[in-house]
N, C-alpha and C positions, 0 to 999 in steps of 0.2 A: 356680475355673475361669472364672468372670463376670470376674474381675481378669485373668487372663491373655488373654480374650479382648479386654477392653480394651487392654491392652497391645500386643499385635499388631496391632490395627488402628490406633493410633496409631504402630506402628511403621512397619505398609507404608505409612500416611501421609505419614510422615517419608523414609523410604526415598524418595518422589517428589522431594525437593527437596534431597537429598544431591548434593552433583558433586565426582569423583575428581578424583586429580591431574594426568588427561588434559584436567580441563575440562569432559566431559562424566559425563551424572546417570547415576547407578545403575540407574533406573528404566528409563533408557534399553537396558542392558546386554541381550542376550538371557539368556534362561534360563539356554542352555548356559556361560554366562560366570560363572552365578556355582553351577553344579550339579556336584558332583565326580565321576566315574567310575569303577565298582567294577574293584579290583585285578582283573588278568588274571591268570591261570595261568603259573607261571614258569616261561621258555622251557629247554629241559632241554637246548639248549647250550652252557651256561656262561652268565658277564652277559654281558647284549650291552652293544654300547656306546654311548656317548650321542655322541660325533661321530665322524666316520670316524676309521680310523685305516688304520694301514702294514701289510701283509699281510708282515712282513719275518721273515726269521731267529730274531730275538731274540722277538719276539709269538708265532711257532708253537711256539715252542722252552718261554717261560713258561707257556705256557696250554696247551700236548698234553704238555709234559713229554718224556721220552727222549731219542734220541739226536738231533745235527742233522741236518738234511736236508744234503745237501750243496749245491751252488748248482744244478747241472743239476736237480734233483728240484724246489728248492724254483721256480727259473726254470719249469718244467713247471706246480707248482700255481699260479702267478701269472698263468701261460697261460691256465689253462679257470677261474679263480674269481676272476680280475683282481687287483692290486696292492695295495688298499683292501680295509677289511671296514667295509661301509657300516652307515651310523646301525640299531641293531636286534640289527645278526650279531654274530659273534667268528667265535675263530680256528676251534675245531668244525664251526659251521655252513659256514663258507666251504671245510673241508678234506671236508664231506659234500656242499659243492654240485660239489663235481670228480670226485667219483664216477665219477657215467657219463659224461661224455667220456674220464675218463682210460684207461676199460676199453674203450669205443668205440677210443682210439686204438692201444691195447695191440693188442684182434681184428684195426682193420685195417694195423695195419704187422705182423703174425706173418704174415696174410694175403699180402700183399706179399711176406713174404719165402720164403713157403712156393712163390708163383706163379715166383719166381726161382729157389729149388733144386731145383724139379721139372725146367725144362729143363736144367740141369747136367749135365754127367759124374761117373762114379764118381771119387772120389781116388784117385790113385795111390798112396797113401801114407795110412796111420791113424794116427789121433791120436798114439795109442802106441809106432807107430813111428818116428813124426818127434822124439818125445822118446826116446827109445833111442838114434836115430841124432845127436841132441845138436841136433836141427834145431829141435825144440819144446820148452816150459819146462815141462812138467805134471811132472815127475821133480820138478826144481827146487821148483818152487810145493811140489810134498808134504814133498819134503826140508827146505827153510826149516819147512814150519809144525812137524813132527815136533823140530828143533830148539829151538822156541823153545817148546816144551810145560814145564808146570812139573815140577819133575822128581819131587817124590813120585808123581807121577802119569803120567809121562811112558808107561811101557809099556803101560798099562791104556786107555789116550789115542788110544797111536799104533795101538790096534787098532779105535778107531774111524774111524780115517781110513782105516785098511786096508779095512773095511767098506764106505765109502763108494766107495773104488773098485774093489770086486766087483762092488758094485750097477751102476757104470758101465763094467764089463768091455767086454760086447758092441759099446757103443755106442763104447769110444775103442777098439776092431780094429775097425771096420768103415770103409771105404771108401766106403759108400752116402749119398750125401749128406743123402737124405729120411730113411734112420734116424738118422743123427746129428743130424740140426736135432730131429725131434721128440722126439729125448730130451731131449737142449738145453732144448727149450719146457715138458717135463715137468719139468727140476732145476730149472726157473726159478721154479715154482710150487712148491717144496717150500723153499727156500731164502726165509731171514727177510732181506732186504737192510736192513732196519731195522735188526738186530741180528749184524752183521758185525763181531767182535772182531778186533781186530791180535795179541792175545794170549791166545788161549782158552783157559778154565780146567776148562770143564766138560764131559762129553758133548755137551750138546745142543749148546755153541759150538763144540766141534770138530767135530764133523759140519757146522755149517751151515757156519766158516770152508773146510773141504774140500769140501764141495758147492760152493762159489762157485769156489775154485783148477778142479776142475773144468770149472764151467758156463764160465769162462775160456777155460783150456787147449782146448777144444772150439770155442768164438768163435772162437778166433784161428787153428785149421785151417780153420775156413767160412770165415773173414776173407780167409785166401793165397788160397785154390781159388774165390770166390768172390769178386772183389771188390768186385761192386753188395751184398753183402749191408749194406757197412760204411755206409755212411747212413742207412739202416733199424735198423741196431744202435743209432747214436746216438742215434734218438726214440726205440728201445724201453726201453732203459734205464734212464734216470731216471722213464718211467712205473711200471716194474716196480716200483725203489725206491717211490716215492709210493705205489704199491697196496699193498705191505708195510706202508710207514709207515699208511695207511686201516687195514689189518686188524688194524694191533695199537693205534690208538686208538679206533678203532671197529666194531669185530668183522666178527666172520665176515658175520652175517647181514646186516649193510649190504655191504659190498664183493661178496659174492656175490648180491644183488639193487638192482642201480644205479637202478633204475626207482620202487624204494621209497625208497632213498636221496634221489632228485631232490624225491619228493613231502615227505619228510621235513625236507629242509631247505627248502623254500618256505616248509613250513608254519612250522616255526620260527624263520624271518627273518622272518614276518609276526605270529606270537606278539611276537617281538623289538620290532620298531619298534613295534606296538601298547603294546606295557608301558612305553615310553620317552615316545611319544607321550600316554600320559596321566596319566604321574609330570610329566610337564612343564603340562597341563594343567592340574592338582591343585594345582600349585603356583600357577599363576594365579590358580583359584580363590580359594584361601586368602587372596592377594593381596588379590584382589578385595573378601573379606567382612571383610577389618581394617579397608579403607578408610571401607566399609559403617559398621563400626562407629563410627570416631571420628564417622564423620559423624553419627552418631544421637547420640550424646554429646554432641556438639556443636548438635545440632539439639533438646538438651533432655530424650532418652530415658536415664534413668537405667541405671546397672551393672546396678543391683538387676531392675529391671524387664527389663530385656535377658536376665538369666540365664533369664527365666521362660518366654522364648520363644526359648532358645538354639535349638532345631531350625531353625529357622530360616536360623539360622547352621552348620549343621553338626555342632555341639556336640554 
């Protein structure tokens, strides 16, 4: 122990008159310059990253997986969570920081457009009947999709779509504007816009592709009778998608509480840059006590002796 204490103090001796290859002494360095920083708890959405990057297509698409956003949806997430996923986040953190705007924006354009078909008139004409009288496509929309069913399954299939519009019987005969929009805002919430097949194979895809031919065929009678509602439709849409796309990379519990979402992802971009922040440190560090070394090598202090007071060094 007498030997290693000698050692040490000929070392932090030696340490005084060491100078890196900035020029200046070791001795000079602060603490913090040559002290490493204990690992942080790893941020739980996904690696962050070490310099900004592109909030684009191909990044949300690698890193959430599924289907693409299309450009209105993803143009929407670049809106409330900006085009960048700065030093720290990823694609996760910056599609959980959109959260609540995007459900903020969702309440007030339904809002909006509920304050527009309140003063309305009844329709002269329901949903149903303007596709009977060949005026509207919802006949159409169900006939295409019932054709393009695969066919060992086809009958079994087409009695799910049949189902689905039982379920919206009332609502495409009705004439009342305010019950059609609020059912409207109810299929809209029932329907996976993430998950909208061209060619559905299964129950759950044929229901949700016919729930959309629906939610549709219904738009486009507000749309005639109503035509402030159509610029309202356009922001509401792509949020709608994006809120699908949230609840199926990041569930229920986030999308249906935006308020823990926000604190959520603060917390984890701040997890983020912190773990980046002092992997880059660390590495300084490390830098810093090689230099350390040769210099005491240089300055006389043997390997052997150095081993005896690696703590020192981090060792």
């Amino acid at each position: 122990m007498r030997g290693t204490g000698k050692v040490a103090g000929r070392t932090a001796e030696a340490i005084g008159d060491v100078t890196g290859k900035t020029g200046e002494k070791i001795a000079e360095l602060k603490p913090e310059a040559l002290t490493k920083r204990p690992e942080t708890p790893a941020p739980q959405h996904g690696a962050p990253v070490k310099v900004e990057s592109p909030l684009d297509g191909p990044t949300v698409g690698k890193q959430l997986g599924g289907k693409d956003l299309s450009q209105e949806a993803l143009d929407t997430l670049q809106k409330h969570a900006g085009d960048a996923i700065p030093v720290g986040g990823s694609a996760k953190n910056s599609l959980m920081r959109a959260v609540e705007p995007v459900t903020k924006a969702i309440n007030e354009t339904a809002s909006k457009m509920n304050d527009i078909v309140q003063k309305a008139p009844d329709f002269t004409t329901s949903t149903m009947t303007d596709s009977g009288l060949g005026e509207g496509k919802l006949l159409d929309y169900i006939d295409n999709l019932k054709k393009n069913l695969p066919a060992s399954d086809a009958e079994k299939l087409a009695k799910d779509i049949d189902g689905v519009l039982k379920d919206a019987d009332k609502a495409l005969n009705s004439t009342d504007p305010n019950e059609v929009l609020e059912y409207r805002r109810q299929l809209g919430q029932k329907i996976d816009w993430d998950a909208i097949e061209k060619n559905p194979s299964t129950p759950t895809e044929v229901q949700n592709a016919a729930r959309a031919k629906v939610y549709r065929a219904i738009g486009e009678k507000i749309h005639s009778e109503i035509p402030d509602t159509v610029p309202l439709d356009k922001e509401l849409q792509p949020h709608l998608e994006l809120r699908s796309h949230m609840r199926s990379k990041l569930g229920e519990r986030v999308v249906d509480d935006p308020l823990a979402a926000k604190a959520e992802a603060q917390s984890e971009l701040k997890k983020g840059q912190t773990t980046i922040d002092n992997a880059l440190h660390n590495e300084k560090v490390q830098r810093n006590w090689k230099i350390v070394k040769a210099g005491l090598i240089a300055a006389g202090i043997g390997t052997g002796a150095l081993a005896k007071v690696g703590h020192l060094f981090g060792d």
